[in-house]
ZAMARGU-4260 file (C-alpha; in steps of 0.2 Angstrom, whole numbers, plus 5000, padded with zeros to 4 digits):
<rodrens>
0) 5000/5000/5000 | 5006/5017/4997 | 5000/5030/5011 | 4999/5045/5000 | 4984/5035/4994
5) 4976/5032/5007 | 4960/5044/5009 | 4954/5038/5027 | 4962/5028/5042 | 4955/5025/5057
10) 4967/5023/5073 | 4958/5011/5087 | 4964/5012/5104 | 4955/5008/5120 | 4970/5002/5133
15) 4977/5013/5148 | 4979/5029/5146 | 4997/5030/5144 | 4996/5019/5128 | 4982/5030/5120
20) 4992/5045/5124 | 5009/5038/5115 | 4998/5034/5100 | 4999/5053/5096 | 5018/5051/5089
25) 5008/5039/5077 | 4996/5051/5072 | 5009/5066/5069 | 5020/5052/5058 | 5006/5049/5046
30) 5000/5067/5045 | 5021/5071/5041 | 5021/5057/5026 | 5005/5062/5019 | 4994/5078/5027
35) 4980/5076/5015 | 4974/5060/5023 | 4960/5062/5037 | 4966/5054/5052 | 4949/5048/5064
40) 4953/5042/5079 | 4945/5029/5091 | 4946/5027/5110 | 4937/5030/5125 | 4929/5042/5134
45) 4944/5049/5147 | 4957/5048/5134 | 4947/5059/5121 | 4950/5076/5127 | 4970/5069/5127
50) 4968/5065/5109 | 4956/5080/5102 | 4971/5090/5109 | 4980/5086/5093 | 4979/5096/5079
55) 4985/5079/5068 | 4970/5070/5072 | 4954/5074/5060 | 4941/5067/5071 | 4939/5060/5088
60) 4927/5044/5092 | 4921/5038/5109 | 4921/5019/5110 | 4913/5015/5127 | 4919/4998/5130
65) 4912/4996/5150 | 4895/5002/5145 | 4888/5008/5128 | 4899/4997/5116 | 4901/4983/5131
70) 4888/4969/5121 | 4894/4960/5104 | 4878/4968/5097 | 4883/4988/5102 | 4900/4983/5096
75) 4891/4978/5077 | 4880/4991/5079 | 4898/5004/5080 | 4908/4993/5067 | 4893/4997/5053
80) 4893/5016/5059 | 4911/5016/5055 | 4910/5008/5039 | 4896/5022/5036 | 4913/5035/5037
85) 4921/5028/5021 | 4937/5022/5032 | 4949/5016/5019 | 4961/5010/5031 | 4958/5003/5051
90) 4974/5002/5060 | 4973/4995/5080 | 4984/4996/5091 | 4973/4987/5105 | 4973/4967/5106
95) 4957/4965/5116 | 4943/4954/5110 | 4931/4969/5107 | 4945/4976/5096 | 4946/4958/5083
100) 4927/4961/5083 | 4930/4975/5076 | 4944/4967/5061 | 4929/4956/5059 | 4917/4968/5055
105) 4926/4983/5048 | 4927/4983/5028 | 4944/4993/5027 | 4960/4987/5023 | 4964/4982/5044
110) 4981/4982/5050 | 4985/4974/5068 | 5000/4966/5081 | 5001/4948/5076 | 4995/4943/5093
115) 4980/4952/5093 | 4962/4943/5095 | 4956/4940/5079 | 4967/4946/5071 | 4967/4933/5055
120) 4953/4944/5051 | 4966/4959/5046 | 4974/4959/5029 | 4991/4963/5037 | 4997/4958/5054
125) 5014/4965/5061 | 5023/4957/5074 | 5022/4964/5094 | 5040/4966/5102 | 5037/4967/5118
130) 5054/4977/5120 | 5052/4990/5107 | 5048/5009/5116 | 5027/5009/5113 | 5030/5024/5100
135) 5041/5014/5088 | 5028/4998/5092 | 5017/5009/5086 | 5025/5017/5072 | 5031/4999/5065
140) 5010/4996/5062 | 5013/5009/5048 | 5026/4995/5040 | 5012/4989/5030 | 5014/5006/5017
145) 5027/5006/5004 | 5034/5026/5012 | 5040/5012/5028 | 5048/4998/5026 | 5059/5004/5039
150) 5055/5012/5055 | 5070/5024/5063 | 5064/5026/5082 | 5075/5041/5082 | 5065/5050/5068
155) 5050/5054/5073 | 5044/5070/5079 | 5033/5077/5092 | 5013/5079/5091 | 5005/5096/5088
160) 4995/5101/5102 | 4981/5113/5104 | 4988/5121/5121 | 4989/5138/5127 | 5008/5143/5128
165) 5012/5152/5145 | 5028/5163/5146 | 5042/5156/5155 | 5034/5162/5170 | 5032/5143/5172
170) 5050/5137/5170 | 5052/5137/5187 | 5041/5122/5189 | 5044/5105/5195 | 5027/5094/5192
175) 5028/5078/5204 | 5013/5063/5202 | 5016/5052/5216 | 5002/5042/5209 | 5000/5025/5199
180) 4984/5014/5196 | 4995/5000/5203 | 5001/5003/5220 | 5015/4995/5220 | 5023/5006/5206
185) 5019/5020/5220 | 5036/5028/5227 | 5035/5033/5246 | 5027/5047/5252 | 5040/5052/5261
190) 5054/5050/5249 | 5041/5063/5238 | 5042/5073/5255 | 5062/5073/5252 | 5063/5080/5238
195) 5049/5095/5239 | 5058/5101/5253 | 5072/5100/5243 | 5068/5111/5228 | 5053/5120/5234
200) 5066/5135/5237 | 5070/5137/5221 | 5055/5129/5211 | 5037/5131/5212 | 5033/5113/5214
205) 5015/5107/5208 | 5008/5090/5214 | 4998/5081/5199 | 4986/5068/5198 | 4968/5060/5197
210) 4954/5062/5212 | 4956/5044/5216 | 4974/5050/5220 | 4971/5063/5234 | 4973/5054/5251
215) 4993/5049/5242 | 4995/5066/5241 | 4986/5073/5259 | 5001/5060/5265 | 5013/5067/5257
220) 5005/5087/5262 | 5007/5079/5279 | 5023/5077/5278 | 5029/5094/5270 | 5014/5107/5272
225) 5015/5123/5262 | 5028/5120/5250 | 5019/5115/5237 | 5002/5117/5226 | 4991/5102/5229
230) 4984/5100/5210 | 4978/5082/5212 | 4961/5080/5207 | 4958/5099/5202 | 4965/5101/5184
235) 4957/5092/5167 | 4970/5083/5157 | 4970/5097/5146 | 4976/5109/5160 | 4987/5094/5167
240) 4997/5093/5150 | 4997/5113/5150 | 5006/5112/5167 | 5015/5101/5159 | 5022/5109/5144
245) 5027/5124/5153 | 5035/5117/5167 | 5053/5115/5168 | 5052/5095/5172 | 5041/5081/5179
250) 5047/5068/5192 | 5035/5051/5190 | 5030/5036/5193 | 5029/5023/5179 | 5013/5031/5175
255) 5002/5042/5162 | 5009/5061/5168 | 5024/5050/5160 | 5018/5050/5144 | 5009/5068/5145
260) 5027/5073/5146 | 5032/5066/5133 | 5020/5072/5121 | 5023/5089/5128 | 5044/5087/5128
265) 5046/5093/5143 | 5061/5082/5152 | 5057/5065/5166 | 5062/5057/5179 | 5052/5040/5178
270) 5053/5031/5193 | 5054/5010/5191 | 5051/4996/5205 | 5040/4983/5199 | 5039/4986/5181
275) 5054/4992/5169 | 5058/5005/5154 | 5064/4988/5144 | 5045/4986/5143 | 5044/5001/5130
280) 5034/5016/5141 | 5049/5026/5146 | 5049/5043/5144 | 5055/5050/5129 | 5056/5069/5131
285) 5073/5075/5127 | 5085/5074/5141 | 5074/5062/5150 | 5078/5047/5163 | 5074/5035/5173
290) 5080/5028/5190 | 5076/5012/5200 | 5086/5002/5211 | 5087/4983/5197 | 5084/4971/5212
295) 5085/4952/5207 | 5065/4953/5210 | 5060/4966/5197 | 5054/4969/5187 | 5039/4957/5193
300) 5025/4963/5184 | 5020/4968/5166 | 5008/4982/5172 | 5011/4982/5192 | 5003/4974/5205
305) 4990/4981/5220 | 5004/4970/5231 | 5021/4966/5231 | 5022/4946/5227 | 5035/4944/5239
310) 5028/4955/5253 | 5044/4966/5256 | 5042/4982/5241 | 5060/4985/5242 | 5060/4991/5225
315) 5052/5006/5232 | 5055/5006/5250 | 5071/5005/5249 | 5076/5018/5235 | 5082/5033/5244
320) 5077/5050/5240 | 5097/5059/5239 | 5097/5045/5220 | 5083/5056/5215 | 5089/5071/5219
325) 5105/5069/5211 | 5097/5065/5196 | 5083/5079/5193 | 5096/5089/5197 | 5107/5081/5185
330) 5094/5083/5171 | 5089/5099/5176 | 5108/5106/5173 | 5106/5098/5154 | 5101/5111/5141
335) 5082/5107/5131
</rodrens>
């Protein structure tokens, strides 16, 4: 296939947030080879105010997969609105059963990881490496069109966003999310403490997250009152990433505010316990890096888990706050 002649793709992605936010690089590569093709997009209702923020994506679809679009028929139902679009080309980057309906039904040229559910159904199926980075994963579904038949991971350039650039008030900005849906890939409240103290005389430090986050972040104000804003739970994504992208670095867990960064450029500090960058979701900002402690015991998980398997959490317990401070400071020093 030839890209350039290509009319209409449809990108499906319904997996954590994080994945969905990386698929943006995906987006902006297309839109780089051929600008005239109409990019719709596919995923779920959180993660569409991430991806309507980018000016490379045409059209943003809400899949409902828990409620609306949970039964096979609703799933139909959606595949034969889609078909309605005049999608020349579906490309899915999710492996879920709900997802092969959708090869089934879908009468576009379908393009899919090799291991996804159903996905004999798709006329070209590329192989999954688990220990590819998730943008060049992504990127290598696009092998299918003559303009790739290599993928560089170190050419590729980053999303165009509909954000509101502040002045370099901001620079002066540390944003810190303590958070993680798993808890074990949560550092220690007290090691966030550390390094607040730390920097808060020189940086306005900002405290990021999701409601479901705020008693983490109460421990932590506990532990260091008034030197720092307390943002968990207040801002929308798109005011997240804003913070974000005029901030002069974040400091994460193996989490989404991750990838926000990224898309946004701003440099990371990732922090790794039970999971680990190999799996492809390290940050990717410029003059970005990650820390963890590489115990025998971890990684243990893909994802994470809500506890340790081996009862102890040293990976995080036991990873003191001075190695994170020496390395935001190390990164901070570095030039963007």
């Amino acid at each position: 296939m030839k890209l350039a002649n290509v009319k209409h793709i449809a990108i499906f992605n319904t997996a954590f947030l994080g994945d969905i936010t990386l698929s943006l690089f995906l987006c902006k590569k297309i839109k780089d080879i051929s600008p005239n093709t109409r990019i719709t997009f596919i995923t779920t209702k959180e993660a569409s105010t991430i991806i309507d923020l980018s000016e490379n994506v045409d059209n943003v679809l809400v899949f409902d997969k828990r409620n609306q679009h949970k039964k096979i028929s609703k799933v139909m139902q959606f595949a034969k609105e889609l078909n309605n679009l005049n999608i020349d080309c579906f490309i899915s980057t999710h492996k879920s059963f709900r997802s092969g309906l959708l090869l089934y039904a879908i009468k576009a040229t379908k393009i899919c990881f090799n291991d996804a559910n159903l996905s004999a159904f798709a006329q070209y199926r590329v192989p999954y490496r688990l220990y590819l980075h998730e943008v060049k994963r992504q990127l290598s579904l696009l092998l299918p069109f003559s303009e790739f038949q290599e993928i560089d991971f170190d050419n590729y350039n980053f999303p165009n966003l509909k954000l509101n650039a502040e002045s370099n008030k901001l620079k002066q900005t540390i944003c810190i999310a303590p958070g993680s849906v798993w808890k074990t890939k949560r550092w220690t409240a007290s090691g966030f403490a550390i390094v607040i103290d730390y920097f808060a005389p020189n940086y306005r430090i900002c405290l990021i997250g999701g409601k479901d986050e705020s008693v983490l972040s109460n421990d932590i104000e506990n532990l260091t009152k008034d030197k720092f804003e307390n943002l968990v739970g207040q801002l929308s994504f798109k005011e997240t990433i804003e913070l974000i992208s005029n901030s002069s670095m974040m400091l994460s867990n193996d989490s989404a505010p991750t990838h926000f960064a990224s898309i946004t450029n701003t440099k990371t500090l990732t922090i790794y316990g039970p999971t680990s960058p190999k799996f492809g979701f390290a940050p990717i900002a410029n003059n970005s890096s990650t820390i963890s402690l590489n115990l025998p015991c971890s990684p243990c998980h893909h994802h994470g888990l809500n506890t340790c398997p081996i009862k102890h959490h040293n990976c995080m317990e036991k990873l003191q706050a001075a190695e994170v401070i020496a390395k935001m400071e190390q990164l901070l020093l570095q030039q963007t």
